[in-house]
N, C-alpha and C positions, 0 to 999 in steps of 0.2 A: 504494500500500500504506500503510495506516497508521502513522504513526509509531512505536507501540509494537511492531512485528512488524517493522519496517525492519533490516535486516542493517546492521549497519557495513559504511560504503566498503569498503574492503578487499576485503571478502567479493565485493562487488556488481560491483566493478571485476575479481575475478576471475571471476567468472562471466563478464561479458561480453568477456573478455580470452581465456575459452574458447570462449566463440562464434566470436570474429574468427581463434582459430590455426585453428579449422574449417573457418573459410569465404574469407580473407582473400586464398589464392594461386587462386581459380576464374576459369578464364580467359573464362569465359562466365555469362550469366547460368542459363543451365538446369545446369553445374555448382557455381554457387551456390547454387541450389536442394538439389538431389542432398546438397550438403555439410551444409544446413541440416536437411534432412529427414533425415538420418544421425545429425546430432548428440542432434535432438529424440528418434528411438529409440532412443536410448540412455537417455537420460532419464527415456524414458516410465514405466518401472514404478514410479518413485518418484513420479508425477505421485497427488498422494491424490485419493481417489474421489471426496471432494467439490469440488473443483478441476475435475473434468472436464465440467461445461458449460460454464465460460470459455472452455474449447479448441474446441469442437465450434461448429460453423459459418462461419463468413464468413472469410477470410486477415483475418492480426492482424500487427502492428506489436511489436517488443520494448519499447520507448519513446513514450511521450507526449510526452514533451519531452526534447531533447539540446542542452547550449548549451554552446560553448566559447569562453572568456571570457581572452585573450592578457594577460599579465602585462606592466606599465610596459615596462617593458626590453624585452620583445620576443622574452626567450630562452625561456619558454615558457607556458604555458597551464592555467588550471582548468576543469576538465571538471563538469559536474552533468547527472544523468540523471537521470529522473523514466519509474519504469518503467509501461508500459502494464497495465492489470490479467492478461491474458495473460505479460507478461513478469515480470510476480509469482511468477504460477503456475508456472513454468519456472523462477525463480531457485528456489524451495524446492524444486522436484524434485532441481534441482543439489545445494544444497544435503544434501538428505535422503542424495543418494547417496553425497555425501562424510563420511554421519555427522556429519550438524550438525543439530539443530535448529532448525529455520526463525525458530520463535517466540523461543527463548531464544539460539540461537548460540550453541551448546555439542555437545561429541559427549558 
């Protein structure tokens, strides 16, 4: 996503913080599924219509890149995502639903 439309961390780390309380305790992979495709309808009607060929076709990845980068000491870790263009599109649905806008991040 472009920098000028990028959410502050915050935002972005809760987004995916809602993904994981989603999908995090499925003891299988086809209930990881199920959790994920549950969360995405919920979603979905905030998905804008122009957004909607990103989604459509091939399974997609939330992230492009995900690196975690352990602190000297050892007692813990920064995190940096780099969201997949699909996982764009999903964060400003979240977004949208919680009365943010995506572009300015603000309700």
């Amino acid at each position: 996503m472009p920098s000028e439309t990028t959410p502050p961390h915050p935002l972005v780390f809760q987004f995916i913080g809602d993904v994981l309380r989603r999908t995090i305790d499925a003891p299988t992979a086809a209930a990881h599924r199920q959790a994920l495709e549950a969360f995405l309808a919920e979603i979905s009607p905030w998905v804008s219509p122009l957004d909607l060929p990103v989604l459509v076709g091939q399974p997609f990845t939330l992230f492009d890149a995900c690196d975690f980068t352990p602190h000297a000491d050892g007692t813990d870790e920064n995190v940096s995502v780099v969201l997949s263009p699909q996982g764009a599109v999903l964060l400003r649905a979240w977004l949208r639903r919680r009365g943010v806008d995506p572009v300015m991040c603000s309700s």
